[in-house]
PAVEX-402721 format. One record per residue (C-alpha): residue number from 0; residue in one letter; x, y, z. Coordinates in nm, 4 decimals, always signed. Layout:
# residues N
PT    n  res         u         v         w
PT  NUM    A         X         Y         Z
...
This chain:
# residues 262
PT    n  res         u         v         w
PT    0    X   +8.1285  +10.5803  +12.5165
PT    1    X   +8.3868  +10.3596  +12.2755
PT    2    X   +8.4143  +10.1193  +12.0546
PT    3    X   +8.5416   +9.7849  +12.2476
PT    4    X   +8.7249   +9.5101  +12.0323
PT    5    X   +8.7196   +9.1895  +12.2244
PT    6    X   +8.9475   +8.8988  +12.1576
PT    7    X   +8.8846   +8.9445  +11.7799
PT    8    X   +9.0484   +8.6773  +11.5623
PT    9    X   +8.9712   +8.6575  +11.1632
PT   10    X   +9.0817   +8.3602  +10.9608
PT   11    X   +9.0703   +8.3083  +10.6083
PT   12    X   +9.0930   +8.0239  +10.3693
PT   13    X   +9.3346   +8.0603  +10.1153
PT   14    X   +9.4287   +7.7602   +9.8459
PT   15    X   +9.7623   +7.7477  +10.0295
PT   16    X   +9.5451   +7.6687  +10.3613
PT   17    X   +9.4258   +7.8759  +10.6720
PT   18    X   +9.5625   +8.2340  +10.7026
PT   19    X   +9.5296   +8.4245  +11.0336
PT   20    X   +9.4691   +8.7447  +10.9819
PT   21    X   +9.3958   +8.8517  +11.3673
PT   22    X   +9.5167   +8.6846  +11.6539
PT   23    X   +9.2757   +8.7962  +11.9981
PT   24    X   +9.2464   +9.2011  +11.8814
PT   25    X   +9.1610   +9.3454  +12.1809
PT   26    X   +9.1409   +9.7616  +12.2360
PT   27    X   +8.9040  +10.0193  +12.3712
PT   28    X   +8.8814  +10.2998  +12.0908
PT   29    X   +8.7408  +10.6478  +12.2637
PT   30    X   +8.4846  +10.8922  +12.1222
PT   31    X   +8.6215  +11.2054  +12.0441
PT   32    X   +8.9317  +11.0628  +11.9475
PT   33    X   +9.1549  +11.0061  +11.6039
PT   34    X   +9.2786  +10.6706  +11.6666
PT   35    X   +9.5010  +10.5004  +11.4015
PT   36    X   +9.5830  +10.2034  +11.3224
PT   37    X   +9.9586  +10.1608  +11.2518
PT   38    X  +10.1551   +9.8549  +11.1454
PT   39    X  +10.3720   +9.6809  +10.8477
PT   40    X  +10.1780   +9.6049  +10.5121
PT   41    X   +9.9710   +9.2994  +10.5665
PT   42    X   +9.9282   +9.3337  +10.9321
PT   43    X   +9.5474   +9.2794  +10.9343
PT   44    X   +9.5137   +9.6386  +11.0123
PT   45    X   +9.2375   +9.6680  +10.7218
PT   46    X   +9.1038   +9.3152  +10.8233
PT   47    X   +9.0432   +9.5054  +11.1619
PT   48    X   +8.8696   +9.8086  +11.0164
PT   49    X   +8.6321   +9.6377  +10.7902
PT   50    X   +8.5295   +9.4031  +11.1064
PT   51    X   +8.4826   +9.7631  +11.2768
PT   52    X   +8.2257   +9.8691  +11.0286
PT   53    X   +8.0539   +9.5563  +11.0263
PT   54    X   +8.1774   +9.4765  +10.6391
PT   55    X   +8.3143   +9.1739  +10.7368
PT   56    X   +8.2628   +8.8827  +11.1003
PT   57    X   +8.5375   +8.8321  +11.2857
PT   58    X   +8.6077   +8.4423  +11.3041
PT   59    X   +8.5875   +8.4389  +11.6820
PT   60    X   +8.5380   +8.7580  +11.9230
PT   61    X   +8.3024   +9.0745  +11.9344
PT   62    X   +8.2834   +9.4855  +11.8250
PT   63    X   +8.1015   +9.6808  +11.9924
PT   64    X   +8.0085  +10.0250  +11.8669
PT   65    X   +7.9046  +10.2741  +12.1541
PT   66    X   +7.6649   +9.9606  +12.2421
PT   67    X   +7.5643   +9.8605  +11.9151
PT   68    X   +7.6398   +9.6069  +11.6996
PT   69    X   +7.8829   +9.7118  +11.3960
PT   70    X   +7.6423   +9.6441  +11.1512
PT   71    X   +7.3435   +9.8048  +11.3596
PT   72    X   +7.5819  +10.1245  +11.3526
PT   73    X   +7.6451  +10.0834  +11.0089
PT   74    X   +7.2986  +10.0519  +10.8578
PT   75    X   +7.2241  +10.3574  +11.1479
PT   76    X   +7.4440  +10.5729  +10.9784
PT   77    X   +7.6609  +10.6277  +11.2877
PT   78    X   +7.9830  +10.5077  +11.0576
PT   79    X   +8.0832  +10.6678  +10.7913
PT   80    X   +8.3831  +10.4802  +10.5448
PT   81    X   +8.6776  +10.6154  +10.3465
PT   82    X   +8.8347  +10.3184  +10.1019
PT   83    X   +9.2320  +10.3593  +10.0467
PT   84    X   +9.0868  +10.4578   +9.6436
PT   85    X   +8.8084  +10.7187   +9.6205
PT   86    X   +8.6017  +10.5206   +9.3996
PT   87    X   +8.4389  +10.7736   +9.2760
PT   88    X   +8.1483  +10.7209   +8.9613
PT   89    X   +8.3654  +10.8759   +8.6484
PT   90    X   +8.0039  +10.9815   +8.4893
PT   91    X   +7.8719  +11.2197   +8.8270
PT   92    X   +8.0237  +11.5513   +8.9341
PT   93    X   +8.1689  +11.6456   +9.2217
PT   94    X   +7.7811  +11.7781   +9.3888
PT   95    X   +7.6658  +11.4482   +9.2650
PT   96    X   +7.9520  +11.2334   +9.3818
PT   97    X   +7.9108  +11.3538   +9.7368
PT   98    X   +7.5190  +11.3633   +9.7502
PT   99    X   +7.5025  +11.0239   +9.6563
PT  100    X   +7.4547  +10.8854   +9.9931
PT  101    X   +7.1714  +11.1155  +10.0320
PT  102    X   +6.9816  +10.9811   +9.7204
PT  103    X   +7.0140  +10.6652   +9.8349
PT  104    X   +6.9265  +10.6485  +10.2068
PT  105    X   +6.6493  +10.9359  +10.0927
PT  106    X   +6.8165  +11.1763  +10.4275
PT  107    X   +7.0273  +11.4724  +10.3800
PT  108    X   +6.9874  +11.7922  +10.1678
PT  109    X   +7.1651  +11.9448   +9.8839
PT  110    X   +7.2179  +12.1948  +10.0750
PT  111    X   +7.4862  +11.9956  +10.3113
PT  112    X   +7.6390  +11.8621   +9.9899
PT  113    X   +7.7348  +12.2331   +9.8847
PT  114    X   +7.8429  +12.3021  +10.2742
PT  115    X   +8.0519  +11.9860  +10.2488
PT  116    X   +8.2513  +12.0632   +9.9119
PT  117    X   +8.2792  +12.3576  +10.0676
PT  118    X   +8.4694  +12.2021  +10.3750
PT  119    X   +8.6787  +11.9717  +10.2307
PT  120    X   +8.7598  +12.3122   +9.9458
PT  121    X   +8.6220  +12.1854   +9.6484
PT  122    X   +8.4463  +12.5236   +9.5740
PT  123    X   +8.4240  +12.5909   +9.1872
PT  124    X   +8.4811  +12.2250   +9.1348
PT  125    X   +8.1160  +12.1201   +9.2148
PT  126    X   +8.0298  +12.0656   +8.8495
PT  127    X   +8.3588  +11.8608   +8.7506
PT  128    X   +8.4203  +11.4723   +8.6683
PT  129    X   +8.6417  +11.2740   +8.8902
PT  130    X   +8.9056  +11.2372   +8.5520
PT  131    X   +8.9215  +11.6354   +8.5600
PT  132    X   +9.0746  +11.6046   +8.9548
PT  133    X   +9.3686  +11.5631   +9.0891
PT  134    X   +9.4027  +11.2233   +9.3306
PT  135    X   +9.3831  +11.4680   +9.6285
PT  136    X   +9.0679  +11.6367   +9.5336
PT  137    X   +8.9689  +11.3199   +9.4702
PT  138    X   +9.0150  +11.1898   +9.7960
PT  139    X   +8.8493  +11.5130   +9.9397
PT  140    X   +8.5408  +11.4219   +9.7324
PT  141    X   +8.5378  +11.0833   +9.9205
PT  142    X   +8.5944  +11.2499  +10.2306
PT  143    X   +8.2753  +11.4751  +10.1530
PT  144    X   +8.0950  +11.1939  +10.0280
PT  145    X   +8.1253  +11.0094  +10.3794
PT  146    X   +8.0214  +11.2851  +10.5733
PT  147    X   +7.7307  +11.3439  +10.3554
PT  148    X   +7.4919  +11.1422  +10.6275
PT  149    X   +7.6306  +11.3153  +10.9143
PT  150    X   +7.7963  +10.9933  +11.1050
PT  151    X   +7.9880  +11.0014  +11.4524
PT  152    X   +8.1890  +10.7931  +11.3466
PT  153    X   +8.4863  +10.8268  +11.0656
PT  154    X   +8.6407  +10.5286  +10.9622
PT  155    X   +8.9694  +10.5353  +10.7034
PT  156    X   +9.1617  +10.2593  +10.5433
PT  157    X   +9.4633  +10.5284  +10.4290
PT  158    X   +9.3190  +10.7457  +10.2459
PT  159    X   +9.6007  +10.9258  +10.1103
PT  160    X   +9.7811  +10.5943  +10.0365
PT  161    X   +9.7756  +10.6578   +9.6585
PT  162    X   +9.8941  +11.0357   +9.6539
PT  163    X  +10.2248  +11.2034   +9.6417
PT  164    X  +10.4996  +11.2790   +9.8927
PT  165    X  +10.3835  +11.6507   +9.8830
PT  166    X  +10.0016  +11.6170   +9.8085
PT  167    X  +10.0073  +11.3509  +10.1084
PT  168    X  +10.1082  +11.6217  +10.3040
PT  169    X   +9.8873  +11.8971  +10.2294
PT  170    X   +9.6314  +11.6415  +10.2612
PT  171    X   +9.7108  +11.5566  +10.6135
PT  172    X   +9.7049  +11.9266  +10.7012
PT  173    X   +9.3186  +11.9126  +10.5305
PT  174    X   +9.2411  +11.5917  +10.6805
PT  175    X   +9.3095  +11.7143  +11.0843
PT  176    X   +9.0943  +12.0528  +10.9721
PT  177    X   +8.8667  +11.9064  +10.8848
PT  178    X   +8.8070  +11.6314  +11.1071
PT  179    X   +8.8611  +11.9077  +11.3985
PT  180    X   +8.5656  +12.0948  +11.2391
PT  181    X   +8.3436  +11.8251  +11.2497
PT  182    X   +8.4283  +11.7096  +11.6416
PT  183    X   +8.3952  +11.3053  +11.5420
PT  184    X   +8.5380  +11.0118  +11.6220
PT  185    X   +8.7842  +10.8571  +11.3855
PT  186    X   +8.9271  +10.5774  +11.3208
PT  187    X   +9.2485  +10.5501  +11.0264
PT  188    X   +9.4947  +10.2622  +10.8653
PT  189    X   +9.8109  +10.3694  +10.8022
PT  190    X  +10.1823  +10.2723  +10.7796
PT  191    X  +10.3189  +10.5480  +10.7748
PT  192    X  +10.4821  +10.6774  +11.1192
PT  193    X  +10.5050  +11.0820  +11.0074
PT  194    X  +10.1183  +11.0530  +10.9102
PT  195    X  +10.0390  +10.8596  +11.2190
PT  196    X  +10.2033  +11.0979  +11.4687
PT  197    X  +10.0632  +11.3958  +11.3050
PT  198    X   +9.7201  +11.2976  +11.2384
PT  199    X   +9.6426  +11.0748  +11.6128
PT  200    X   +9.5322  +11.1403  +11.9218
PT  201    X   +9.6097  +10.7852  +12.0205
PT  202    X   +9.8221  +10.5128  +11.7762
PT  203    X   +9.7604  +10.1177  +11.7944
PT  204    X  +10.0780   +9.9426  +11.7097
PT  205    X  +10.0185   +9.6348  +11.5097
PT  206    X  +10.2775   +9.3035  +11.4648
PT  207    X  +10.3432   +9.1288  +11.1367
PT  208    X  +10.0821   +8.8403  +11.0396
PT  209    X   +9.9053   +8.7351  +11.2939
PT  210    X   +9.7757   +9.1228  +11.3846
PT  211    X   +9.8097   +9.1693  +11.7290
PT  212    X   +9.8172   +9.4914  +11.8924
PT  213    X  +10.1386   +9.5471  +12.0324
PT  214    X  +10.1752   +9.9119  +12.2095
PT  215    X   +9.8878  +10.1379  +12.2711
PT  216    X  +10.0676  +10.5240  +12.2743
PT  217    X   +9.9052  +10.8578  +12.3673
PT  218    X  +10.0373  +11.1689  +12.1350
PT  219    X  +10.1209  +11.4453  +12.3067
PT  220    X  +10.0517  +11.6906  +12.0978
PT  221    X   +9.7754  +11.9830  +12.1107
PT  222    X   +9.5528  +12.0479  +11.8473
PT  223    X   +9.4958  +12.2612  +11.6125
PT  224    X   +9.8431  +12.0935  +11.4962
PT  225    X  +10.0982  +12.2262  +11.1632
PT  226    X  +10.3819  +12.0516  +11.0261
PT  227    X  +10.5773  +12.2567  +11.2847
PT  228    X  +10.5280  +11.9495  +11.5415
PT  229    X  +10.7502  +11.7329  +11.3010
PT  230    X  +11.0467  +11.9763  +11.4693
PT  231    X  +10.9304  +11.9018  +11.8246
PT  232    X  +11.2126  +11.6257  +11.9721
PT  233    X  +10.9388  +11.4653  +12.1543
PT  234    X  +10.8064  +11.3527  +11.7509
PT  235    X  +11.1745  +11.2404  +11.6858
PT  236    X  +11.1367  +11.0626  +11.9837
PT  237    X  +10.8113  +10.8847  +11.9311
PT  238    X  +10.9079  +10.8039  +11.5905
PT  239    X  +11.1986  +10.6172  +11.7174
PT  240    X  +11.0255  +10.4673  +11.9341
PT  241    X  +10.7421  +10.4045  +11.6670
PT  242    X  +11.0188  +10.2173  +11.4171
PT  243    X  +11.1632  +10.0146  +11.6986
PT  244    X  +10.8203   +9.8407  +11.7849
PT  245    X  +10.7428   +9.8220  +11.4317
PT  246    X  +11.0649   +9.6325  +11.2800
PT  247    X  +11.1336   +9.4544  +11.6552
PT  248    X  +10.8392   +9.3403  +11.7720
PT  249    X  +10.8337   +9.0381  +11.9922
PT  250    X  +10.7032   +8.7806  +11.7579
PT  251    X  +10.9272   +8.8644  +11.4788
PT  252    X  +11.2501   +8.9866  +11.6746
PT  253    X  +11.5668   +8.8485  +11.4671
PT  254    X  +11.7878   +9.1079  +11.6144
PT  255    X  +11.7572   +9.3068  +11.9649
PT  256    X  +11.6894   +9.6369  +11.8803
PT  257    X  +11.9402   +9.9284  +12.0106
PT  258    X  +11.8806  +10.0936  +12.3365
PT  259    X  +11.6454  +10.3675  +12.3409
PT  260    X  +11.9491  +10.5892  +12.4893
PT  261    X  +11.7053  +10.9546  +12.4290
């Protein structure tokens, strides 16, 4: 089971002409997996995740969700979604913020809204507005929120974009426990190459404009993980590695890069 990408290309029209966004995407994503996807700022890597949970049609290509289309796995609630802000409604609380899927779709319990808040630990904040939280309890109430229908499938567009140095970091160490609790599939944008090694199982490297994907590399690491791998040399050396393909990659090489001498 996986979520294919098959020669995906997405265009746009902008008033300064055509932009290409994605030039022939083409990966196999596994279930069970945290895959990111890493790359420079403008890469297409959110292009690529909205195509993934059938928000937006590629301009030529084909997603495949476990053998379904994106938007059949969508409206199934197979995918769940995490925006980059939490976009929370400032008038519900907390319970209300992350039951709202359940109101809506008419599936779901208050019951799992309570056990969520509880997971993502939001206890004795159930009651509270989104202006009385802190960005990373606010992201934590998204997080809730889009597990509220139980998908399989997780997908993030960097969620902890917006926070802190330190709060990012806490954060990541909530985001892996909790995603480990819940045994799913996900799916995350980032550009950051601590966050990405941490967090993945498996990291796409994107290029500059056109997105293409440029490396596909396995993390060694065993889970449950702590901010004790970022002292393993094997994460220096991946992160080298990482920063090499991301400011040298073949379409946008001005300089060679230095050997990789470790």
């Amino acid at each position: 089971m996986s979520i294919l990408v098959e020669g995906v290309d997405k265009k746009f029209t902008a008033r300064s002409g055509v932009v290409e966004a994605l030039q022939n995407v083409s990966a196999e994503i596994m279930m069970g997996q945290f895959t990111v996807l890493l790359g420079p700022s403008g890469c297409g890597k959110t292009t690529l995740l909205r195509i993934i949970a059938g928000l937006d049609d590629p301009s030529s290509g084909a997603v495949d969700v476990d053998g379904k289309t994106p938007e059949y796995a969508r409206h199934s609630k197979q995918l769940g979604v995490v925006f980059q802000r939490p976009a929370l409604l400032s008038w519900r609380t907390v319970r209300q913020n992350v039951a709202l899927p359940q109101e809506l779709s008419q599936a779901g319990d208050s019951v799992r809204a309570d056990d969520l808040i509880n997971l993502v630990g939001l206890n004795g904040f159930e009651n509270s507005l989104p202006n009385q939280l802190s960005g990373g309890m606010q992201s934590r109430v998204a997080i809730a929120r889009a597990l509220m229908l139980e998908p399989s499938i997780l997908l993030m567009d960097e969620p902890l974009g917006a926070l802190d140095q330190i709060t990012r970091e806490r954060m990541q160490i909530e985001l892996a426990r909790i995603v480990e609790n819940q045994a799913m599939t996900v799916v995350m944008v980032t550009h950051s190459i601590p966050e990405a090694l941490f967090l993945a199982d498996r990291i796409f490297v994107m290029s500059a404009r056109p997105g293409r994907i440029i490396e596909d590399i396995a993390v060694p690491f065993e889970r449950p993980r702590s901010l004790i791998v970022e002292d393993d040399s094997r994460f220096f050396k991946h992160a080298k590695k990482l920063r090499q393909l991301l400011i040298f990659d073949s379409g946008h090489r001005a300089v060679e890069p230095p050997p990789d001498t470790t």
